[in-house]
PDB file with SEQRES, HELIX, SHEET and CRYST1 records, atoms N, CA, C and O in Angstrom:
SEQRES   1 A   82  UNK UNK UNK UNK UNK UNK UNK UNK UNK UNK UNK UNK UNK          
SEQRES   2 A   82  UNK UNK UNK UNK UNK UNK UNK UNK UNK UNK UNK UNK UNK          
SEQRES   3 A   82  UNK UNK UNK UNK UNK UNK UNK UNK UNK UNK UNK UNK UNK          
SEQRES   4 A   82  UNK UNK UNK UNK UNK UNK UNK UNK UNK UNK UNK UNK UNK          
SEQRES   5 A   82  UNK UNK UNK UNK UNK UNK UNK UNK UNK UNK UNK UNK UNK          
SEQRES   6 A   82  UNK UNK UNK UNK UNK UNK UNK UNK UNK UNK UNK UNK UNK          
SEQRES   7 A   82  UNK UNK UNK UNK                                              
HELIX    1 AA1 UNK A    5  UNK A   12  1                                   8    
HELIX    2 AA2 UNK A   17  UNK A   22  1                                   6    
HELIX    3 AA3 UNK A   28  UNK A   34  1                                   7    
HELIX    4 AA4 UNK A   42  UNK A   56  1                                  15    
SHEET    1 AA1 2 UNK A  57  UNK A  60  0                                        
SHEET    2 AA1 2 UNK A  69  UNK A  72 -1                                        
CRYST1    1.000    1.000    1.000  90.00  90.00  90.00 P 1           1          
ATOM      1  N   UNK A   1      -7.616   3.110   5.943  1.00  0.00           N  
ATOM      2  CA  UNK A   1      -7.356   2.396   4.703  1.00  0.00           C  
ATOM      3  C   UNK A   1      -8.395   1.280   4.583  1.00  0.00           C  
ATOM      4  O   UNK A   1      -8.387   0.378   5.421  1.00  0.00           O  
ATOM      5  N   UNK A   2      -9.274   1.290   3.606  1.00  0.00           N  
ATOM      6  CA  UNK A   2     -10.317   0.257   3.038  1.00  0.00           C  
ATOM      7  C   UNK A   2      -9.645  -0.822   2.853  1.00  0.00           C  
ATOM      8  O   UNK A   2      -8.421  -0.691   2.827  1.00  0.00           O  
ATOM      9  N   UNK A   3     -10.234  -2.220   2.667  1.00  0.00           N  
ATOM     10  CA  UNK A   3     -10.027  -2.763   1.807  1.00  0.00           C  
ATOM     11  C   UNK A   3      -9.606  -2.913   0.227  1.00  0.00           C  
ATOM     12  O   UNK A   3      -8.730  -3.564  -0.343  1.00  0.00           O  
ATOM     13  N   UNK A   4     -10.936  -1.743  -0.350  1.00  0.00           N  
ATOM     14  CA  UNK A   4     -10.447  -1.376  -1.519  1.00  0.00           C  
ATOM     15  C   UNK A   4      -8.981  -0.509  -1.793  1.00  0.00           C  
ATOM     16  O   UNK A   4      -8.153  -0.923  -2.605  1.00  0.00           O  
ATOM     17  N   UNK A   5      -8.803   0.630  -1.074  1.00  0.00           N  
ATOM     18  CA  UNK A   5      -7.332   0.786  -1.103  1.00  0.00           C  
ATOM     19  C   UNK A   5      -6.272   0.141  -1.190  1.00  0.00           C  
ATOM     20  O   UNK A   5      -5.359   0.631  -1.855  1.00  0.00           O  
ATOM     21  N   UNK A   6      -6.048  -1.480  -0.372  1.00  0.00           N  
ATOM     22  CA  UNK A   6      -5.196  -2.015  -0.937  1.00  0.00           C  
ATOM     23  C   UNK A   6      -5.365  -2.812  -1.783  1.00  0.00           C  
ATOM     24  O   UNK A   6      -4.301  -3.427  -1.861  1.00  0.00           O  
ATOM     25  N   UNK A   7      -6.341  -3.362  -2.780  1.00  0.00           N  
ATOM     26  CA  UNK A   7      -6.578  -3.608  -3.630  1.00  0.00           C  
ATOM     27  C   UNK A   7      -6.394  -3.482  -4.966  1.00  0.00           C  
ATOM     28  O   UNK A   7      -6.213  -4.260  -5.903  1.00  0.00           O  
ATOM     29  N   UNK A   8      -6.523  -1.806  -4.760  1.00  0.00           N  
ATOM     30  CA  UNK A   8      -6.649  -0.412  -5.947  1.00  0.00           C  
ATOM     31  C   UNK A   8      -4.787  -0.326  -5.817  1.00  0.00           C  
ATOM     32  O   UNK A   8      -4.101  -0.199  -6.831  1.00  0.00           O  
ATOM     33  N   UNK A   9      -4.287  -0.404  -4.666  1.00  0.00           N  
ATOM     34  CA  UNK A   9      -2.704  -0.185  -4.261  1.00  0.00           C  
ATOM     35  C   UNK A   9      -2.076  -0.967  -4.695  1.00  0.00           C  
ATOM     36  O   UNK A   9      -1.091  -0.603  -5.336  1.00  0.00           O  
ATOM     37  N   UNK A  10      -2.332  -2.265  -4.559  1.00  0.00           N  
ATOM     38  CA  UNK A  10      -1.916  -3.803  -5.205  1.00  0.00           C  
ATOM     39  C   UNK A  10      -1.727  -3.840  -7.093  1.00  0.00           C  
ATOM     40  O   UNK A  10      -0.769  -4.376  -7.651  1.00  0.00           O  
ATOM     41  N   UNK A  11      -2.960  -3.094  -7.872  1.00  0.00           N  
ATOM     42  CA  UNK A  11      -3.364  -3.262  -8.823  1.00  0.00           C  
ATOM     43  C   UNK A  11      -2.143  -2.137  -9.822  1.00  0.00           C  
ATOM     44  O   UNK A  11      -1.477  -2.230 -10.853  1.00  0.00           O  
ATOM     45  N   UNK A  12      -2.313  -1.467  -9.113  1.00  0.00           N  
ATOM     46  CA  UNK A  12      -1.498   0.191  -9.132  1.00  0.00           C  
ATOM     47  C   UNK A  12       0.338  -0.670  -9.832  1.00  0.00           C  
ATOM     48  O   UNK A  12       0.891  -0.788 -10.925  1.00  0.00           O  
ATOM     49  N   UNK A  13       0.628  -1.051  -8.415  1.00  0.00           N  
ATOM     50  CA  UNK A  13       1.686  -1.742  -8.510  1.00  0.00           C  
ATOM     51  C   UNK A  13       2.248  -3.258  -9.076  1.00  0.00           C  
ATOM     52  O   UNK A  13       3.304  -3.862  -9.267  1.00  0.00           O  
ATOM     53  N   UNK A  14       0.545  -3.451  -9.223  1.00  0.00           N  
ATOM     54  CA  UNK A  14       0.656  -5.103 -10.324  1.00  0.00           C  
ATOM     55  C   UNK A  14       1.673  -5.897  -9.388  1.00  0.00           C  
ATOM     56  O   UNK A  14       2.816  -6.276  -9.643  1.00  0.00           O  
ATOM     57  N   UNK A  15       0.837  -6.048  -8.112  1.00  0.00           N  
ATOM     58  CA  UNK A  15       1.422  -6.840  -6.556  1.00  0.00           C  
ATOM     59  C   UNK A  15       0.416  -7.901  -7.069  1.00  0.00           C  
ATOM     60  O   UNK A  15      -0.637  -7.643  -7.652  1.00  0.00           O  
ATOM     61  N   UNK A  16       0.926  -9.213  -6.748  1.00  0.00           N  
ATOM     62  CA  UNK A  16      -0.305 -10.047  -6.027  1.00  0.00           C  
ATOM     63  C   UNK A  16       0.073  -9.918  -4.505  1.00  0.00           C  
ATOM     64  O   UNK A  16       1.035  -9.324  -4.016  1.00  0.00           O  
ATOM     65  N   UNK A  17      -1.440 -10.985  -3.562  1.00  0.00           N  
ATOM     66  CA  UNK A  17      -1.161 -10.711  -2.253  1.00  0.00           C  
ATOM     67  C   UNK A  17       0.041 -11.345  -1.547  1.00  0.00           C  
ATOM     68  O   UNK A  17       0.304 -10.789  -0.480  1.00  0.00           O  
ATOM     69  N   UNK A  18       0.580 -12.040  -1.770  1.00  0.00           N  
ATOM     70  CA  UNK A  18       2.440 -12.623  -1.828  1.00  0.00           C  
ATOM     71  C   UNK A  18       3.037 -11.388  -2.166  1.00  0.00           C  
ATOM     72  O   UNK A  18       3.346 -10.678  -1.209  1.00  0.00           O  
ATOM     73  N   UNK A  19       3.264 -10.978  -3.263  1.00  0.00           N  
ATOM     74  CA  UNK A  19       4.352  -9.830  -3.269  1.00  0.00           C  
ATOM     75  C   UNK A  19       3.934  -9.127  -1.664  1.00  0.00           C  
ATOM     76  O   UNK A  19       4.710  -9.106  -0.709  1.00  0.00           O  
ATOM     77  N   UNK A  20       2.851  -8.708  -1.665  1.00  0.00           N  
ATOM     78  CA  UNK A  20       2.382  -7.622  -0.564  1.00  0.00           C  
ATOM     79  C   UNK A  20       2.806  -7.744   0.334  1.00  0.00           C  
ATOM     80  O   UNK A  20       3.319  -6.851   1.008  1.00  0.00           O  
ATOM     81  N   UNK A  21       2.662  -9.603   0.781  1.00  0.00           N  
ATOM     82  CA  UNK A  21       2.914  -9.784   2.340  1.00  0.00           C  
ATOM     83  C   UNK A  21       4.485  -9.543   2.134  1.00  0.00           C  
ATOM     84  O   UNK A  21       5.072  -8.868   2.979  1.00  0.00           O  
ATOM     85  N   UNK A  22       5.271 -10.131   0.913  1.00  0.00           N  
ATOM     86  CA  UNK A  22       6.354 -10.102   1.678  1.00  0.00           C  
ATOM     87  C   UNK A  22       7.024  -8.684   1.606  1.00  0.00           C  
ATOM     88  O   UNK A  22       8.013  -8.511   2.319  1.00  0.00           O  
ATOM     89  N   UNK A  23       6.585  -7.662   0.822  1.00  0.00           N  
ATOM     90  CA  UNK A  23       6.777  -6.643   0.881  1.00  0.00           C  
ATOM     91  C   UNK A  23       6.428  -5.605   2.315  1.00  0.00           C  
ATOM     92  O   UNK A  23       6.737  -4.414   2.366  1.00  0.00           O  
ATOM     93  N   UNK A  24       5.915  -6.161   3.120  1.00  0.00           N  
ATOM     94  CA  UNK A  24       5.744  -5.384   4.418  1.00  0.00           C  
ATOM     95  C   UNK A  24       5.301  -6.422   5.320  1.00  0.00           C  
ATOM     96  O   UNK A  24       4.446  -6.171   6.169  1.00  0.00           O  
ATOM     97  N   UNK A  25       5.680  -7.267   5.234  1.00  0.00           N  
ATOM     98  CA  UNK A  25       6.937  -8.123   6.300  1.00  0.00           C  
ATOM     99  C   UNK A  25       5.576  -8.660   6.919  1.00  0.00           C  
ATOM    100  O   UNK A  25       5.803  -8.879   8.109  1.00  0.00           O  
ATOM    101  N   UNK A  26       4.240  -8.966   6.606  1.00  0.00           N  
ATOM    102  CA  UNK A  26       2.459  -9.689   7.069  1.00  0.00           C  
ATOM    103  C   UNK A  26       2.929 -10.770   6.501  1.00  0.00           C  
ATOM    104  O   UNK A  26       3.823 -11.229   5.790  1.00  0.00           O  
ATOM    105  N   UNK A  27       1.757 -11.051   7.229  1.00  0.00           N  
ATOM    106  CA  UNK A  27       1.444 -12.959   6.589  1.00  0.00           C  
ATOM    107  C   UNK A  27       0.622 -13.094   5.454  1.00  0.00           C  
ATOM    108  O   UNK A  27      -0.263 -12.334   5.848  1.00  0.00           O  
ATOM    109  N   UNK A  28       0.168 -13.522   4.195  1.00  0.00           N  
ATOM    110  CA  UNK A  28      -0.601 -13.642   3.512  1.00  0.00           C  
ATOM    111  C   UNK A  28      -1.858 -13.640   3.960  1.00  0.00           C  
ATOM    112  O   UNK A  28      -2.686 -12.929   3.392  1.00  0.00           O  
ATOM    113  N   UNK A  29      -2.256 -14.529   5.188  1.00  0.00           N  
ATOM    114  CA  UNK A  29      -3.140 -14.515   5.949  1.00  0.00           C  
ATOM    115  C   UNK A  29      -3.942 -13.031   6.385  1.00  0.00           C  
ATOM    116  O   UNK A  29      -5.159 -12.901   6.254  1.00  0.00           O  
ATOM    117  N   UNK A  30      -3.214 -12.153   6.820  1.00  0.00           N  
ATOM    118  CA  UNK A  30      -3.254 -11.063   7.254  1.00  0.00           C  
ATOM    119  C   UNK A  30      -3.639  -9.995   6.247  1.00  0.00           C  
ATOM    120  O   UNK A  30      -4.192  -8.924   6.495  1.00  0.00           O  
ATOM    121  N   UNK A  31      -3.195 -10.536   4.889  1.00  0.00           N  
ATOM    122  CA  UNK A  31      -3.395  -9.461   3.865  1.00  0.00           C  
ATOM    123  C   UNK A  31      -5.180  -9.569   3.439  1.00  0.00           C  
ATOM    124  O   UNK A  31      -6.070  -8.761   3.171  1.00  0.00           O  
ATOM    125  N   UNK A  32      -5.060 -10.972   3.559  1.00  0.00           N  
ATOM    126  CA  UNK A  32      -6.184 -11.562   2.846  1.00  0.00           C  
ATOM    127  C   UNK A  32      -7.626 -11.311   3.696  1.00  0.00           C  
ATOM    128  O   UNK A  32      -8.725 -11.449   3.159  1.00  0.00           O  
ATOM    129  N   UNK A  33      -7.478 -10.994   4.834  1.00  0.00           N  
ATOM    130  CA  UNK A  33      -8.297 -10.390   6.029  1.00  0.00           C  
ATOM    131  C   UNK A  33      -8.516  -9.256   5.675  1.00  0.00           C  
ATOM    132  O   UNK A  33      -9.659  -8.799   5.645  1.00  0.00           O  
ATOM    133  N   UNK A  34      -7.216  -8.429   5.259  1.00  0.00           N  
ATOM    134  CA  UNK A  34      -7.706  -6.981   5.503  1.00  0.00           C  
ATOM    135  C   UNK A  34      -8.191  -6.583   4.098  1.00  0.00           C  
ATOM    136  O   UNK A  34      -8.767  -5.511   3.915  1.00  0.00           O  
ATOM    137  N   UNK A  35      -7.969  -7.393   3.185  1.00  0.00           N  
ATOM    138  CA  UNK A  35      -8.618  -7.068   2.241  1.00  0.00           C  
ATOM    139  C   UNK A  35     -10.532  -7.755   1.994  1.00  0.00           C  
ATOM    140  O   UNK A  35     -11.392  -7.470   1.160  1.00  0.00           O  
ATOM    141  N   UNK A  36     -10.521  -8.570   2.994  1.00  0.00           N  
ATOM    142  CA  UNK A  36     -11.887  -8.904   3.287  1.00  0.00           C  
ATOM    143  C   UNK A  36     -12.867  -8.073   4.138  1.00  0.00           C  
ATOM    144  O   UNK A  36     -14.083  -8.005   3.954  1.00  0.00           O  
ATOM    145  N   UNK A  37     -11.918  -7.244   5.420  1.00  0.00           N  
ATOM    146  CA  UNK A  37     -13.041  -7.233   6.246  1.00  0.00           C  
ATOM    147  C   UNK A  37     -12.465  -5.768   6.760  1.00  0.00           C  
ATOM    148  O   UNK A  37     -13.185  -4.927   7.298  1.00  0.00           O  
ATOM    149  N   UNK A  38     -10.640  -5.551   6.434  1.00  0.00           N  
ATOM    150  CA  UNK A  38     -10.718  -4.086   7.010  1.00  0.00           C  
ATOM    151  C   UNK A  38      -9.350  -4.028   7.457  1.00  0.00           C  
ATOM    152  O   UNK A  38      -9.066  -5.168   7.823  1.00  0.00           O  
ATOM    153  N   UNK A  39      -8.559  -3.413   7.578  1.00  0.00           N  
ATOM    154  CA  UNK A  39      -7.109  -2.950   9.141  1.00  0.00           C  
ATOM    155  C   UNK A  39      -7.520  -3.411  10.112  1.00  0.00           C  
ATOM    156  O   UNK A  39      -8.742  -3.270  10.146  1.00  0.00           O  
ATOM    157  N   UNK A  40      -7.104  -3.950  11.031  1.00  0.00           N  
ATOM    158  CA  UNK A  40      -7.603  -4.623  12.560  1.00  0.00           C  
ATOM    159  C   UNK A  40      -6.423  -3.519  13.696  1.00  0.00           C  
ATOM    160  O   UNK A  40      -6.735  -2.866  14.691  1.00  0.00           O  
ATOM    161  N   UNK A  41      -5.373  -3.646  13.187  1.00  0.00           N  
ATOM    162  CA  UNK A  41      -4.571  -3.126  13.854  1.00  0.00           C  
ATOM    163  C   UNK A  41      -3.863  -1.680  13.227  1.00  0.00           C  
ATOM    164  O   UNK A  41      -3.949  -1.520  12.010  1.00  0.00           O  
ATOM    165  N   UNK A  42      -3.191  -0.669  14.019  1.00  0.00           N  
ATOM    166  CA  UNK A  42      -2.299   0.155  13.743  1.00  0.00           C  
ATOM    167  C   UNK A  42      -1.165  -0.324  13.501  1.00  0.00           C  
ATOM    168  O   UNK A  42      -0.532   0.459  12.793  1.00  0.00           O  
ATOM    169  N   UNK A  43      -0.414  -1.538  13.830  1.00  0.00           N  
ATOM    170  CA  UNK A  43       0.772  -1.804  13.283  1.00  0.00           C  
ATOM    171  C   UNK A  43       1.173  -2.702  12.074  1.00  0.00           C  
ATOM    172  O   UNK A  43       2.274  -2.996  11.610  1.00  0.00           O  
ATOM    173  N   UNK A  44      -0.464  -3.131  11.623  1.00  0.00           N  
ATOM    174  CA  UNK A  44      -0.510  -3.535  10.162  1.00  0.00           C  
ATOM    175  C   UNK A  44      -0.952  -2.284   9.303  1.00  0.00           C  
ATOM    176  O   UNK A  44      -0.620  -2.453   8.130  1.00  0.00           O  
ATOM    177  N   UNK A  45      -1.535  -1.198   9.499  1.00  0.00           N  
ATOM    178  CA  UNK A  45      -1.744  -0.275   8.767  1.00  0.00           C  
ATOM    179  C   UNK A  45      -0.505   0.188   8.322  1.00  0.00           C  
ATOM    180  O   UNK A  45      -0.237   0.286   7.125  1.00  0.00           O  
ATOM    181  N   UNK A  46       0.491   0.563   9.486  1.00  0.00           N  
ATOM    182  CA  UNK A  46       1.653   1.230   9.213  1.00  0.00           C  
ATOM    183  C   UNK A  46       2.896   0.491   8.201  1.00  0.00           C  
ATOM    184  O   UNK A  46       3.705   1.062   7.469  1.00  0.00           O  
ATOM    185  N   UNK A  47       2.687  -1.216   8.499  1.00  0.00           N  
ATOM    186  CA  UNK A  47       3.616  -1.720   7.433  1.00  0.00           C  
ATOM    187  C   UNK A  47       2.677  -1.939   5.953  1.00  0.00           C  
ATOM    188  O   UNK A  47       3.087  -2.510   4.943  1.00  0.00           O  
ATOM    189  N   UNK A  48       1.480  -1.391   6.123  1.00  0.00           N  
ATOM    190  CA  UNK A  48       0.820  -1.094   4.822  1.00  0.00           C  
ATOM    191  C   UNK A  48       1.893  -0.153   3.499  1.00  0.00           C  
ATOM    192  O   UNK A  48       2.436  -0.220   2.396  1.00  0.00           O  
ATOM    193  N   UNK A  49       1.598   0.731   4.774  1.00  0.00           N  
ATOM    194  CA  UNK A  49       1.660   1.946   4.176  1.00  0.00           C  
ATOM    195  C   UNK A  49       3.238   2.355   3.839  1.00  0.00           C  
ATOM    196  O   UNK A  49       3.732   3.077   2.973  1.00  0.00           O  
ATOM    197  N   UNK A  50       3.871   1.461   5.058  1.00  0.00           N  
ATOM    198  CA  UNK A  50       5.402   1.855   4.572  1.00  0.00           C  
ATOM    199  C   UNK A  50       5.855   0.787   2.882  1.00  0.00           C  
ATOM    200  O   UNK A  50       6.733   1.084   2.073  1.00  0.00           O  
ATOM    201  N   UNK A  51       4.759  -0.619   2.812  1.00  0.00           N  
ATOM    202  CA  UNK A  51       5.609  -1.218   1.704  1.00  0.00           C  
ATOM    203  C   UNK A  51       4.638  -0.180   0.563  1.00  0.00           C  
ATOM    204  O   UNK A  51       5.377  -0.038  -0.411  1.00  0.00           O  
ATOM    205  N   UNK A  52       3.674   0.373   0.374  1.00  0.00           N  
ATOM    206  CA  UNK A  52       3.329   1.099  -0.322  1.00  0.00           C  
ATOM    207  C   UNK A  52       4.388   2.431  -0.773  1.00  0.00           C  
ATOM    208  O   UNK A  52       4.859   2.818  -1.842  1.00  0.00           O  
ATOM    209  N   UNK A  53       4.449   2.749   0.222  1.00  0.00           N  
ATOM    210  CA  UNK A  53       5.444   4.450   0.083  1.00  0.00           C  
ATOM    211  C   UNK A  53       6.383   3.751  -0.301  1.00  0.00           C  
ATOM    212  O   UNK A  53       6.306   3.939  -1.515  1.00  0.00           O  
ATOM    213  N   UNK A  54       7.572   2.791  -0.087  1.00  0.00           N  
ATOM    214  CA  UNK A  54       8.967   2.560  -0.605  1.00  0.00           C  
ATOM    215  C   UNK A  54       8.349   2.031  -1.934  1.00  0.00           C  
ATOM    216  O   UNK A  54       8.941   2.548  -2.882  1.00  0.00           O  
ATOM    217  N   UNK A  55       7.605   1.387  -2.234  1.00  0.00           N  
ATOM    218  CA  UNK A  55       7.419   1.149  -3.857  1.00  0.00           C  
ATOM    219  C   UNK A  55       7.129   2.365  -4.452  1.00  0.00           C  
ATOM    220  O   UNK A  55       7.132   2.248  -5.677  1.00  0.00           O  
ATOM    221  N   UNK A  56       6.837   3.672  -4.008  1.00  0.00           N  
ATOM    222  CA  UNK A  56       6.242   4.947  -4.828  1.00  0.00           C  
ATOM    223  C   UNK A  56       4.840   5.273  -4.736  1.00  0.00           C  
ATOM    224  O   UNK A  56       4.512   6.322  -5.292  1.00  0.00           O  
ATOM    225  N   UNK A  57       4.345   4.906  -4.418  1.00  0.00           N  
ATOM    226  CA  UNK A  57       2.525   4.913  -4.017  1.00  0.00           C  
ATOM    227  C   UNK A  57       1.781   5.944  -3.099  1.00  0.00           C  
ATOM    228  O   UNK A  57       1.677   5.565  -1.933  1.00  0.00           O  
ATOM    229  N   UNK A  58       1.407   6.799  -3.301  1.00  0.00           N  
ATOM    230  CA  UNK A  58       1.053   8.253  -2.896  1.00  0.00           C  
ATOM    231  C   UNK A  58      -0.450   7.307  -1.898  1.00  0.00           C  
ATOM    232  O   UNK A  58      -1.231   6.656  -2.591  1.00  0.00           O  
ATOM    233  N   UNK A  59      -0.582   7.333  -0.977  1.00  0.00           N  
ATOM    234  CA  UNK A  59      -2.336   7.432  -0.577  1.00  0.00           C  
ATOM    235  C   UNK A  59      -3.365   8.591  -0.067  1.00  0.00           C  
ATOM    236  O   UNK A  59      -3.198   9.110   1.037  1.00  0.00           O  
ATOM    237  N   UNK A  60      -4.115   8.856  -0.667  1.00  0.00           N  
ATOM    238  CA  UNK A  60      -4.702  10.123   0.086  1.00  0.00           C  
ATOM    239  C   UNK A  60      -6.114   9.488   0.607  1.00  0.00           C  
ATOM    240  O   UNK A  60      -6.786   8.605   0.075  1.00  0.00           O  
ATOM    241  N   UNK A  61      -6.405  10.364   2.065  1.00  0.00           N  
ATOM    242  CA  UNK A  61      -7.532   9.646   2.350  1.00  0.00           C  
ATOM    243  C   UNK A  61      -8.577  11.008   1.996  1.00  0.00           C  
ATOM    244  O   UNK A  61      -9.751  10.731   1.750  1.00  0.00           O  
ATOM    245  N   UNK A  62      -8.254  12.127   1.976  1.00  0.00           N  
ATOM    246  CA  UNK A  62      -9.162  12.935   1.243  1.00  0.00           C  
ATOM    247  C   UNK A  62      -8.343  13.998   0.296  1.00  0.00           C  
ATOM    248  O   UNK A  62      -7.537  14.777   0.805  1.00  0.00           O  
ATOM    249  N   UNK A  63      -8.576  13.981  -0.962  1.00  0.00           N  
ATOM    250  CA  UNK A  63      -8.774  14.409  -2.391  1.00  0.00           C  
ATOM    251  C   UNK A  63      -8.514  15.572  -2.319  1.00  0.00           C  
ATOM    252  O   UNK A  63      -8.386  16.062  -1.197  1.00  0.00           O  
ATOM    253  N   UNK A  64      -8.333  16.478  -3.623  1.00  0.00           N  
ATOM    254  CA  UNK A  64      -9.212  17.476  -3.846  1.00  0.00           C  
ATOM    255  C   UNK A  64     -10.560  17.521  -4.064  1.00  0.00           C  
ATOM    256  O   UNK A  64     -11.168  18.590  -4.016  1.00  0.00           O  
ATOM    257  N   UNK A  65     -11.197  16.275  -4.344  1.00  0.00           N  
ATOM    258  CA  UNK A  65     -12.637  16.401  -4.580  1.00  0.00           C  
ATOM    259  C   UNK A  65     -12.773  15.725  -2.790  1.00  0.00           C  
ATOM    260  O   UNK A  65     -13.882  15.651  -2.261  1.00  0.00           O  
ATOM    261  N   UNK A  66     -12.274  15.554  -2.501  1.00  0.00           N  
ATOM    262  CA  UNK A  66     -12.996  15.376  -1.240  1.00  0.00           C  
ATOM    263  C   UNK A  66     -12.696  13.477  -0.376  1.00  0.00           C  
ATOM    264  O   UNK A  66     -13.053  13.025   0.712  1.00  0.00           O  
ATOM    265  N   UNK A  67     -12.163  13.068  -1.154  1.00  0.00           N  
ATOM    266  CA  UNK A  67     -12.412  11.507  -1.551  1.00  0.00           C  
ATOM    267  C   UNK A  67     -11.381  10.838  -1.416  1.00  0.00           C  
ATOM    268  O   UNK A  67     -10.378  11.551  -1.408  1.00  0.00           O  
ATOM    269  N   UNK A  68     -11.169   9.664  -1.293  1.00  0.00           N  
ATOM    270  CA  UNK A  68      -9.674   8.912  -0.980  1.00  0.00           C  
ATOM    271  C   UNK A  68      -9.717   8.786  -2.032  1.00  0.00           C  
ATOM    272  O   UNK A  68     -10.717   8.917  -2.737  1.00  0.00           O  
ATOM    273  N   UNK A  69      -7.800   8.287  -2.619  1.00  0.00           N  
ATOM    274  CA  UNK A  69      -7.248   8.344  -3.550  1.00  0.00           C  
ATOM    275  C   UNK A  69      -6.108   7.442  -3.563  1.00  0.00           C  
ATOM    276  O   UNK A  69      -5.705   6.992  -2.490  1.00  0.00           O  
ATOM    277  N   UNK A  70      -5.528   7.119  -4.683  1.00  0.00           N  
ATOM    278  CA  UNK A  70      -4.152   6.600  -4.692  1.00  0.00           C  
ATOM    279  C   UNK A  70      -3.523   7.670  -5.851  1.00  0.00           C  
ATOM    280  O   UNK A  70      -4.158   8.591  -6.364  1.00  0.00           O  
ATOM    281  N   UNK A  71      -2.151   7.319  -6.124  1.00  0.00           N  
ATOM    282  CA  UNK A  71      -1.180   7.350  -7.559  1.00  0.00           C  
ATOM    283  C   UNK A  71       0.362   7.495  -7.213  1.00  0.00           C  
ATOM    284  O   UNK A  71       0.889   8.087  -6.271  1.00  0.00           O  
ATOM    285  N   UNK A  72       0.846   6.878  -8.112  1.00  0.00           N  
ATOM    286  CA  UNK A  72       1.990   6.814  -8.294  1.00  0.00           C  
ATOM    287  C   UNK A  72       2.931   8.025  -8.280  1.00  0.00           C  
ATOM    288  O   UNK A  72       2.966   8.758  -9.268  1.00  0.00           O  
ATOM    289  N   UNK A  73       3.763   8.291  -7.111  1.00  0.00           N  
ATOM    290  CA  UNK A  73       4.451   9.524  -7.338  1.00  0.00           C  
ATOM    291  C   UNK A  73       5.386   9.373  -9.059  1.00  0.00           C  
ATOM    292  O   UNK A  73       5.384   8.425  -9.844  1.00  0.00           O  
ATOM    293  N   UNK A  74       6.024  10.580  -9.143  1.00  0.00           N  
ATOM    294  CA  UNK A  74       7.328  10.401  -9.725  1.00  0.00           C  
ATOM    295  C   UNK A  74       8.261  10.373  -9.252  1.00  0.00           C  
ATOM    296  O   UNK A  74       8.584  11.192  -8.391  1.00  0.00           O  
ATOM    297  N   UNK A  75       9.367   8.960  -9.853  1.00  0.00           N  
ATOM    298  CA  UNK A  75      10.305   8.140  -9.024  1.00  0.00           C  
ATOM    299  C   UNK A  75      11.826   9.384  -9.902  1.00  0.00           C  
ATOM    300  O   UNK A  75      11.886   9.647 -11.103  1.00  0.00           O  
ATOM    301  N   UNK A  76      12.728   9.841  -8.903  1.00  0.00           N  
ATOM    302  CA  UNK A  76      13.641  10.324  -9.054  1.00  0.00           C  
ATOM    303  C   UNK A  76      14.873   9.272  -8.998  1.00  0.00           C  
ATOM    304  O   UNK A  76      15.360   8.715  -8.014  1.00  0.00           O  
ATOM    305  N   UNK A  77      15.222   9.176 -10.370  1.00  0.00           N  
ATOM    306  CA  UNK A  77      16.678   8.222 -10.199  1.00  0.00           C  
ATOM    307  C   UNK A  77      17.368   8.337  -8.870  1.00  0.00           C  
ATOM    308  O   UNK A  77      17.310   9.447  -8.342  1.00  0.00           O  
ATOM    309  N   UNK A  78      17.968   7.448  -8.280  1.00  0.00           N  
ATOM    310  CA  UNK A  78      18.688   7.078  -7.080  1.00  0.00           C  
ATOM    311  C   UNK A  78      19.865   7.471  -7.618  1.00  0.00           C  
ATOM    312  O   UNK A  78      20.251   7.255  -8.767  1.00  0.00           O  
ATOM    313  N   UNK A  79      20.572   8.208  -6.523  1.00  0.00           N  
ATOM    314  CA  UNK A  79      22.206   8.574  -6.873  1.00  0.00           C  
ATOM    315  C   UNK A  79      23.017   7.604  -6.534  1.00  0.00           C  
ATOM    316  O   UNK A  79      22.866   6.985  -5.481  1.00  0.00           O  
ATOM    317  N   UNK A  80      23.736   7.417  -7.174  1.00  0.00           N  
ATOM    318  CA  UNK A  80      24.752   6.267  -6.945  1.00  0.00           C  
ATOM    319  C   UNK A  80      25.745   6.808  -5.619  1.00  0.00           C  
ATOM    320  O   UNK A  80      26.082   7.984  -5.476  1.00  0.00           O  
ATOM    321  N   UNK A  81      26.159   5.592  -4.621  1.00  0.00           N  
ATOM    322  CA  UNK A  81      27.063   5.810  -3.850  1.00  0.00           C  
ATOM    323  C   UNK A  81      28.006   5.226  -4.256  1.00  0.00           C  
ATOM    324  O   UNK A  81      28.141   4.238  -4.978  1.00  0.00           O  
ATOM    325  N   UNK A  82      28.927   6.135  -3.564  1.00  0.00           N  
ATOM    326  CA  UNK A  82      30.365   6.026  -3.998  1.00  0.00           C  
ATOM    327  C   UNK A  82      31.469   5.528  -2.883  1.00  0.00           C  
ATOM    328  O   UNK A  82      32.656   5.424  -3.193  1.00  0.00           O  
TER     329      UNK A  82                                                      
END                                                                             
């Protein structure tokens, strides 16, 4: 995951980097790094990717054309519990 990915991911979801951090549980600090210089770790990639996926956010790192990607799945109404 680029920088630009969460950027493009952020934009997608009309996050600033506050929503982000607190959406997968980083420090602002941390967001603001990896959107400068890169992922440092596997266990910030993974709470990347999990506050991405629970908001709906598809990532592909190669395409059909070949190429990383984002988009928005389609969100299926939640069934109500009873």
């Amino acid at each position: 995951m680029t920088p630009a990915h969460i950027k493009a991911a952020r934009a997608l979801l009309n996050w600033d980097q506050v929503t982000l951090a607190e959406r997968s549980d980083l420090s602002i600090g941390t967001i603001r790094l990896a959107e400068q210089q890169g992922i440092a770790s596997a266990q910030t990639r993974a709470k990347l990717l999990r506050a991405f996926s629970r908001a709906g956010l598809a990532l592909y790192f190669q395409d059909a054309d070949g190429g990383p990607g984002l988009r928005l799945r389609n969100r299926r109404p939640r069934r109500r519990r009873h």
